[in-house]
C-alpha positions as protocol buffer text, in pm:
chain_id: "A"
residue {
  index: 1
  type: UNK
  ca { x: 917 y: 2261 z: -966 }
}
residue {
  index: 2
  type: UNK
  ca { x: 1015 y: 1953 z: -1115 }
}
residue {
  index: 3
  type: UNK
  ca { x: 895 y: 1592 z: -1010 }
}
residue {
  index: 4
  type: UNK
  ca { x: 951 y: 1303 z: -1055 }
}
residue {
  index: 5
  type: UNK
  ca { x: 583 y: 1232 z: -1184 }
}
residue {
  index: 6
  type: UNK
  ca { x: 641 y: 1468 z: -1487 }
}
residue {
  index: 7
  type: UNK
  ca { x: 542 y: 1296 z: -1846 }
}
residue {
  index: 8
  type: UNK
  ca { x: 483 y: 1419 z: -2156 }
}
residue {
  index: 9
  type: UNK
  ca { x: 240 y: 1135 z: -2248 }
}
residue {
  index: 10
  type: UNK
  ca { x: 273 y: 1238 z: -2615 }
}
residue {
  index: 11
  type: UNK
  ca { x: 661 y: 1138 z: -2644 }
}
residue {
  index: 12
  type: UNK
  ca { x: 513 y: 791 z: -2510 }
}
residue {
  index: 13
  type: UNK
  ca { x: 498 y: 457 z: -2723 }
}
residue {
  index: 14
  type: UNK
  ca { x: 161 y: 273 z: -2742 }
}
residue {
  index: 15
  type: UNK
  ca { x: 255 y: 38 z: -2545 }
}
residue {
  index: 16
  type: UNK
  ca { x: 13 y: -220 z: -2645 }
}
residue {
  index: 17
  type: UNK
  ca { x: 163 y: -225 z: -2950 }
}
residue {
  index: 18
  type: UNK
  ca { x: 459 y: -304 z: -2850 }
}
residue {
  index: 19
  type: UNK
  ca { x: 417 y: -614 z: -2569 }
}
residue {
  index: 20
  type: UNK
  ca { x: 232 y: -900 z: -2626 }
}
residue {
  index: 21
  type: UNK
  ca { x: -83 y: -943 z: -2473 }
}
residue {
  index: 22
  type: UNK
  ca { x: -63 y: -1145 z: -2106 }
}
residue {
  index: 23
  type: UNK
  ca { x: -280 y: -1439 z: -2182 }
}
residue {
  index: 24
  type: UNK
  ca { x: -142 y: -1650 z: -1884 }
}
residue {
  index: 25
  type: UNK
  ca { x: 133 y: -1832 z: -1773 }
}
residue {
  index: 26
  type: UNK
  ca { x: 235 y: -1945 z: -2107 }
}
residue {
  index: 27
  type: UNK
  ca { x: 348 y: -1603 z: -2197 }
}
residue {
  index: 28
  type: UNK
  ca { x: 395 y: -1446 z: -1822 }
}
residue {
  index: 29
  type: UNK
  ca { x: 804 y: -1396 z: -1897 }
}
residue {
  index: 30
  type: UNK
  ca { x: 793 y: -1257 z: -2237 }
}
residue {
  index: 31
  type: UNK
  ca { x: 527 y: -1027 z: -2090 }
}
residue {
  index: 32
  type: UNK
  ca { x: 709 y: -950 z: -1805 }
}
residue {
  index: 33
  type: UNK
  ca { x: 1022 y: -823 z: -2010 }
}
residue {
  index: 34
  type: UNK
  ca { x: 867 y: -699 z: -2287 }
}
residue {
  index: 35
  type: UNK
  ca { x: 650 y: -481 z: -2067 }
}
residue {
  index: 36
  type: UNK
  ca { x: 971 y: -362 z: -1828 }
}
residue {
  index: 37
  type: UNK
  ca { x: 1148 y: -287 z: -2116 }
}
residue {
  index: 38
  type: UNK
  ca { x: 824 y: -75 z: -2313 }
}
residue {
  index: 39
  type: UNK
  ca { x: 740 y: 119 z: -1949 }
}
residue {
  index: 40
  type: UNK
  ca { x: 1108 y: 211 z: -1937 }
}
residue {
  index: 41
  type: UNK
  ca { x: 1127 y: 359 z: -2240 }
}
residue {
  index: 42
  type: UNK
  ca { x: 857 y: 535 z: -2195 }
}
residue {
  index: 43
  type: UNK
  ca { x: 959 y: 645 z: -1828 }
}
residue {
  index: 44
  type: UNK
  ca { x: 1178 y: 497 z: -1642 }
}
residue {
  index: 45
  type: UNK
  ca { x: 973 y: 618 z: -1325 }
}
residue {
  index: 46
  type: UNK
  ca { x: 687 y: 379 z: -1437 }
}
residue {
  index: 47
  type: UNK
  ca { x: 944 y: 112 z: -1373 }
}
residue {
  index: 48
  type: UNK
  ca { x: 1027 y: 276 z: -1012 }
}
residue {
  index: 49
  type: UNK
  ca { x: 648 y: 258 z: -946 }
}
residue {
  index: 50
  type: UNK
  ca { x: 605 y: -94 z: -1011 }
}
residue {
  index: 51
  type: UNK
  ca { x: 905 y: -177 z: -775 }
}
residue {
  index: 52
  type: UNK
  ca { x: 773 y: 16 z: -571 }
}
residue {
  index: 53
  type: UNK
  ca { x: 1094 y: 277 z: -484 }
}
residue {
  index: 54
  type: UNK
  ca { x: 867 y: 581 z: -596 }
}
residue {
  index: 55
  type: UNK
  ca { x: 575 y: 566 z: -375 }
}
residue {
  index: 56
  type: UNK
  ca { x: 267 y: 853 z: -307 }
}
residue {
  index: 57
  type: UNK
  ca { x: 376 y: 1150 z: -174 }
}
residue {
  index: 58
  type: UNK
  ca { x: 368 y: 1194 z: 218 }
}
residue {
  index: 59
  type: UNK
  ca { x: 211 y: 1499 z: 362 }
}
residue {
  index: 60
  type: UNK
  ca { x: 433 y: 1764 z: 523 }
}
residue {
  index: 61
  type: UNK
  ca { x: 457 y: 1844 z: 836 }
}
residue {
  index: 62
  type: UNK
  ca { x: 244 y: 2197 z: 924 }
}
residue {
  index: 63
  type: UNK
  ca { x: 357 y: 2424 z: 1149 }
}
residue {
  index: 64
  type: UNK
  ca { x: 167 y: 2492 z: 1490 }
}
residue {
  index: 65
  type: UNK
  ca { x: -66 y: 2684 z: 1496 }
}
residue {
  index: 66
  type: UNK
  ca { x: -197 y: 2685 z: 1891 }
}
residue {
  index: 67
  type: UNK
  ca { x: -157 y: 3056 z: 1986 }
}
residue {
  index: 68
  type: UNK
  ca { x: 20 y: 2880 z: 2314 }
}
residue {
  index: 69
  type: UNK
  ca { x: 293 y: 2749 z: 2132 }
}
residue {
  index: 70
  type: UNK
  ca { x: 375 y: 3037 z: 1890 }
}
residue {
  index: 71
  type: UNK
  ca { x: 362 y: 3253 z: 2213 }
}
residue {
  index: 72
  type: UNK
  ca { x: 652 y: 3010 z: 2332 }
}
residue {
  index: 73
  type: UNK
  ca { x: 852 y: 2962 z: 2034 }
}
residue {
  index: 74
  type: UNK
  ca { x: 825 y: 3398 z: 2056 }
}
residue {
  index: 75
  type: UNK
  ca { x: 956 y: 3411 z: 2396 }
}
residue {
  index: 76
  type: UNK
  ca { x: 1219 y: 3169 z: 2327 }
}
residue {
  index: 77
  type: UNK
  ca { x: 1349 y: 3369 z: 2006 }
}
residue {
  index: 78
  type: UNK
  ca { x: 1322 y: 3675 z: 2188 }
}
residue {
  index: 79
  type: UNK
  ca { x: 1496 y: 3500 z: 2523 }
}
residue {
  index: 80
  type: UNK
  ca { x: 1778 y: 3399 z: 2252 }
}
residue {
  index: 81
  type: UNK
  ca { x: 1838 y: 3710 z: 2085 }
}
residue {
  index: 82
  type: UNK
  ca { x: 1869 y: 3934 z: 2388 }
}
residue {
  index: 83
  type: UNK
  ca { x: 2136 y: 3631 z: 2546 }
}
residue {
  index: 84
  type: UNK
  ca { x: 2333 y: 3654 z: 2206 }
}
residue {
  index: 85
  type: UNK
  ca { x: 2365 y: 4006 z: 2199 }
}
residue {
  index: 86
  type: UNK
  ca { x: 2508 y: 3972 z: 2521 }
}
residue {
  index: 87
  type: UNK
  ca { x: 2247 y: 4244 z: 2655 }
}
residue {
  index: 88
  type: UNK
  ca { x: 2145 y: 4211 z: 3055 }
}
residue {
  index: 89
  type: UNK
  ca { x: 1840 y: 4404 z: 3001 }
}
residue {
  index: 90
  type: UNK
  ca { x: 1487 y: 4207 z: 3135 }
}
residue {
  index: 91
  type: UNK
  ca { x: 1333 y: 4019 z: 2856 }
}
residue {
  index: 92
  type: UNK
  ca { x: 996 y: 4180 z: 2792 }
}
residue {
  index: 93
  type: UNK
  ca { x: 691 y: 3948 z: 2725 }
}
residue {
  index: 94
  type: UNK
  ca { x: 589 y: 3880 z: 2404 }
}
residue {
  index: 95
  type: UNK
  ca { x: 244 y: 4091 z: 2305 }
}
residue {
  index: 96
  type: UNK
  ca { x: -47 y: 3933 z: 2183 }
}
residue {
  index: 97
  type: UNK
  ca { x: -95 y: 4112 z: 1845 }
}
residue {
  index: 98
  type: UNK
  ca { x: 284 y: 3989 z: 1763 }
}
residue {
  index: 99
  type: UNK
  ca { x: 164 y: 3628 z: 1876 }
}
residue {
  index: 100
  type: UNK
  ca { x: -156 y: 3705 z: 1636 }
}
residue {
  index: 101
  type: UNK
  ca { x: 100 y: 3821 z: 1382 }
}
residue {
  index: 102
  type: UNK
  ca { x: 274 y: 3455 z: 1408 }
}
residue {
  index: 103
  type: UNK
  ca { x: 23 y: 3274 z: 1419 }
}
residue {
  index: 104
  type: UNK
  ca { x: -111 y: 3446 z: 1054 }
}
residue {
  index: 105
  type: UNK
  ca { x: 241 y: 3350 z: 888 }
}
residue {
  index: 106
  type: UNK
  ca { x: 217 y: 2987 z: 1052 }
}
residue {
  index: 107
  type: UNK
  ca { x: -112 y: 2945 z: 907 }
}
residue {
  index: 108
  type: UNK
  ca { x: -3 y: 3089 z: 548 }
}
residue {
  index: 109
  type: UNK
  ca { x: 347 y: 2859 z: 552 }
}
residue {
  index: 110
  type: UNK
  ca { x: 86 y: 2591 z: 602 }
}
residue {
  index: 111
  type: UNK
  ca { x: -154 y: 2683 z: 341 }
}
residue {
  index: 112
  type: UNK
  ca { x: 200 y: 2662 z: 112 }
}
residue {
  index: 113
  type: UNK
  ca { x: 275 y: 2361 z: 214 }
}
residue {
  index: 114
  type: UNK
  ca { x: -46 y: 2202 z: 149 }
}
residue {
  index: 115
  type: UNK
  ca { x: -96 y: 2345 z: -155 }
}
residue {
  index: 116
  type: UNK
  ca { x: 228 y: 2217 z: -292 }
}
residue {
  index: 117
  type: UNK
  ca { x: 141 y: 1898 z: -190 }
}
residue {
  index: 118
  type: UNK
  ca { x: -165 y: 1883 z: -375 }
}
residue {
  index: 119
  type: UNK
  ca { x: 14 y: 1996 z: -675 }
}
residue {
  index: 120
  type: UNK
  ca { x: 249 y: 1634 z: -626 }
}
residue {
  index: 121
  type: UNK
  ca { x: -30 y: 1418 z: -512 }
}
residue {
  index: 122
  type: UNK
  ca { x: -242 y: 1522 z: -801 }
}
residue {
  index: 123
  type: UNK
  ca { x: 52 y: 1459 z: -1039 }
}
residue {
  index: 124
  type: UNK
  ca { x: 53 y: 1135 z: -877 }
}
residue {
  index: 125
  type: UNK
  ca { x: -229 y: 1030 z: -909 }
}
residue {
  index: 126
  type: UNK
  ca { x: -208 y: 1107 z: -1292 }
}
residue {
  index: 127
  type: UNK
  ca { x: 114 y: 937 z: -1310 }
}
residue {
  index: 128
  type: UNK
  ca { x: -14 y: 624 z: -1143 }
}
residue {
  index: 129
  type: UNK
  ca { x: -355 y: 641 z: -1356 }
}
residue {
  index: 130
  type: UNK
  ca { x: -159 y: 639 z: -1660 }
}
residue {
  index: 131
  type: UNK
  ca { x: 104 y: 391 z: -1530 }
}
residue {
  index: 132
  type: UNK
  ca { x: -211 y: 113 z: -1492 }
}
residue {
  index: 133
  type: UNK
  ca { x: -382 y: 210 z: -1771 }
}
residue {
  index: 134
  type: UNK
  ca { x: -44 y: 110 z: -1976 }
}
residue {
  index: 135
  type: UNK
  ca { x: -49 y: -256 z: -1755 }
}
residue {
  index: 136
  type: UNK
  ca { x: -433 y: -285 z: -1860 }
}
residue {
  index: 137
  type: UNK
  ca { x: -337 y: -208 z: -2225 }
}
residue {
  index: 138
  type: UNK
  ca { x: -120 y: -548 z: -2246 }
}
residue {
  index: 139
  type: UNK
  ca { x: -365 y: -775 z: -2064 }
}
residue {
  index: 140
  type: UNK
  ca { x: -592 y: -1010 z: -2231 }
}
residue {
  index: 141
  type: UNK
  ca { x: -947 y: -1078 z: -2058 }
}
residue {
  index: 142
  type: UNK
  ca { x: -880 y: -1338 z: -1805 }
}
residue {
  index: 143
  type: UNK
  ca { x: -553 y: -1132 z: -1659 }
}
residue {
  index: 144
  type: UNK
  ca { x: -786 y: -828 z: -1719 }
}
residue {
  index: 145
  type: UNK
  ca { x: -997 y: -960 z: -1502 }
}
residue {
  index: 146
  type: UNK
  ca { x: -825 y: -1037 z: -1186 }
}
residue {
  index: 147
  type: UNK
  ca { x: -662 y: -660 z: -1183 }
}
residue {
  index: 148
  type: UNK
  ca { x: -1008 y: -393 z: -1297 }
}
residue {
  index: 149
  type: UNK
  ca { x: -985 y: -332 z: -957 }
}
residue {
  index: 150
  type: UNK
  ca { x: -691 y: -240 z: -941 }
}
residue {
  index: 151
  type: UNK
  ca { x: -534 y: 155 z: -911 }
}
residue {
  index: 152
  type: UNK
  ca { x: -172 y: 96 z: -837 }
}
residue {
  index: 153
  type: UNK
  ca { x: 58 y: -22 z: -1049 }
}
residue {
  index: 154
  type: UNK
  ca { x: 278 y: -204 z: -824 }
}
residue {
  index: 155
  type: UNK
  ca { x: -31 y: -421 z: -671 }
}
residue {
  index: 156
  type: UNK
  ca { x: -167 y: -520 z: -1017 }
}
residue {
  index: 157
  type: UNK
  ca { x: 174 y: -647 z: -1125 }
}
residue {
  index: 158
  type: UNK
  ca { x: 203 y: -842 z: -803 }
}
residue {
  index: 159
  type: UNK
  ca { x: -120 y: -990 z: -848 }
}
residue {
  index: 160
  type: UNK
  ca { x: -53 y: -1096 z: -1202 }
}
residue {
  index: 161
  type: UNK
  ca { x: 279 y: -1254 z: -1124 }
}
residue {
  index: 162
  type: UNK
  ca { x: 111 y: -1417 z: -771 }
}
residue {
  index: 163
  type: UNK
  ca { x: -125 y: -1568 z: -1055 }
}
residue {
  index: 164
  type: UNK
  ca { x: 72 y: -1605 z: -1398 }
}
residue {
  index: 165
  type: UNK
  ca { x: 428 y: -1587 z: -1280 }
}
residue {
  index: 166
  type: UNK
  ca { x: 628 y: -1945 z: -1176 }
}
residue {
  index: 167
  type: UNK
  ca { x: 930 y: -2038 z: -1075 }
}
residue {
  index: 168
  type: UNK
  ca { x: 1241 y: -2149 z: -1265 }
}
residue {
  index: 169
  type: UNK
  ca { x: 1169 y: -2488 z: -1145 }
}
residue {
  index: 170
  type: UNK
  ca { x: 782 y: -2517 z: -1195 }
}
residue {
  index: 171
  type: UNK
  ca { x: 868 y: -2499 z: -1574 }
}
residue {
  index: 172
  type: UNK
  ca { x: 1114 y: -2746 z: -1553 }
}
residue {
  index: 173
  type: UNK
  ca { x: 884 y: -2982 z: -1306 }
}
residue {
  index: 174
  type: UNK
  ca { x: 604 y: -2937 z: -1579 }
}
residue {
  index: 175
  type: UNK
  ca { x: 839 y: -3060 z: -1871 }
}
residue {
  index: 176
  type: UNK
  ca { x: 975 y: -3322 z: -1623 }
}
residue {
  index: 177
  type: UNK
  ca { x: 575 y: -3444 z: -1553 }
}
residue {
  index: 178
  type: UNK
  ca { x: 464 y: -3448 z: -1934 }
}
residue {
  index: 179
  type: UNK
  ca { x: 780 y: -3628 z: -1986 }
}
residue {
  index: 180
  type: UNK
  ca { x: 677 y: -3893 z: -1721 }
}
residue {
  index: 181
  type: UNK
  ca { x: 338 y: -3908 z: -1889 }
}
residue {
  index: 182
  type: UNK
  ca { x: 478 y: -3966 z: -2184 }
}
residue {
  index: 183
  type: UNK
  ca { x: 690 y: -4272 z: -2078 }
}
residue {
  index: 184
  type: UNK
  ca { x: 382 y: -4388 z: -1908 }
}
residue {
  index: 185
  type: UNK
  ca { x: 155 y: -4339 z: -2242 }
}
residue {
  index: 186
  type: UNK
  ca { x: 434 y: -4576 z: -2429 }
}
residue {
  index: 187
  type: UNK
  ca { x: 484 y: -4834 z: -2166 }
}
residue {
  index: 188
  type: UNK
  ca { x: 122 y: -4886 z: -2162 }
}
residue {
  index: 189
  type: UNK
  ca { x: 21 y: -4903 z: -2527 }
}
């Protein structure tokens, strides 16, 4: 069964080879592309992770299991299957080793369903491991610092743009406010 948290980590790039180390908000843009474009090279699912459009896997939902409600769901297929066939015959209740019978297949389909979804949240997990590790690679020790905490992807790059990442118009309200100084600097000496 393919997912889409299958990697074959030894087709990947080092990343931290490849993107410049996040020292702050000096460098937050180059990092920012350089990084997007190293993780989607690597796997484009990465990418998904950090947007936040591939997200942990959601448990299924099991089959009942109360002998009451198999019982019911019995007598209803039975009910059914006599009124299809057209048949006026009495419907006949259903016994309790067949509702024992049920209730045994519910309770395997379930153990199948859970155990698949171990299988994709354990491939998860690996996938979003390896997916921070990658971030952690290209951090320098201050920006290292504010995510160690951190195990998903998505919430470490938030935090480091929340911290490092500015608008289009801070930069140009910082050049505008060294500019001022500057003028002030002139006027006064």
């Amino acid at each position: 069964m393919s997912t889409p948290y299958d990697f074959d980590r030894q087709k990947e790039s080092d990343i931290s080879k490849i993107v410049p180390k996040l020292k702050g908000e000096s460098n937050f843009a180059q990092w920012q592309h350089r990084l997007y474009m190293a993780l989607r090279g690597n796997n484009k699912t990465y990418v998904h992770l950090i947007q936040g459009t591939v997200n942990k896997p959601t448990p299924p939902d099991l089959y009942d299991e109360s002998v009451e409600t198999v019982r019911e769901l019995a007598q209803h297929r039975a009910t059914s299957a006599v009124f299809a066939s057209g048949s006026s015959d009495p419907i006949a209740p259903v016994s309790d080793v067949v509702v024992r019978e049920l209730v045994k297949e519910q309770k395997q389909k379930n153990k199948e369903l859970l155990r698949e979804y171990q299988v994709l949240v354990d491939k998860w997990d690996l996938f979003n491991i390896h997916c921070c590790n990658q971030i952690f690679s290209t951090l320098d020790t201050i920006p290292a610092s504010y995510v160690h905490n951190v195990e998903n992807p998505r919430d470490a790059y938030k935090l480091l743009r929340a911290e490092y990442g500015s608008s289009p118009w801070q930069g140009d309200f910082k050049r505008f406010e060294v500019l001022i100084n500057l003028q002030h600097k002139n006027n006064n000496s």
